[in-house]
N, C-alpha and C positions, 0 to 999 in steps of 0.2 A: 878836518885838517888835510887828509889826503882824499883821495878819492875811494870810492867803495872795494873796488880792484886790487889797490893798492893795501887799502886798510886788511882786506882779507890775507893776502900772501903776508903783509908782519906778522898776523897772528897767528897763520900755522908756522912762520918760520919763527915765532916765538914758544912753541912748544917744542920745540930743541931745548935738549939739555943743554945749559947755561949759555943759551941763547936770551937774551932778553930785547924788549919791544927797538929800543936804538942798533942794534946789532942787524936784527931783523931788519930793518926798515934799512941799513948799508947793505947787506944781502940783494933785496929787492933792487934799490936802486942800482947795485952793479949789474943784476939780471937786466934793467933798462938799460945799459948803456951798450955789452958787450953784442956780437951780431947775434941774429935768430938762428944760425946753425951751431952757435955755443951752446944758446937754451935748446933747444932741439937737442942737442949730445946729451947733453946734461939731464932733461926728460928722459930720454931715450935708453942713457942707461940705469935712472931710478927704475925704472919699467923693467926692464932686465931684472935686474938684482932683485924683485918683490915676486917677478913670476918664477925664476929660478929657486926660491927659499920656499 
């Protein structure tokens, strides 16, 4: 249904708590549409927060 790329990021954004596969999959598709220095912030400070803990 979706692409391999696509299918992988629902499924780790479906092991979010009470995350499930359609929630995940509006996640995703918002990360598609907003610009690349969004996801880049957004990356950038999941990366923060895992090295600083």
């Amino acid at each position: 249904m979706y692409s391999p790329r696509i299918q992988k990021l629902i499924e780790l954004f479906s092991k979010f708590p009470t995350v499930g596969p359609r929630t995940a999959a509006r996640f995703v598709f918002y990360l598609l549409r907003i610009p690349k220095e969004k996801v880049e912030e957004l990356t950038k400070s999941i990366n923060e927060l895992k090295e600083e803990i």
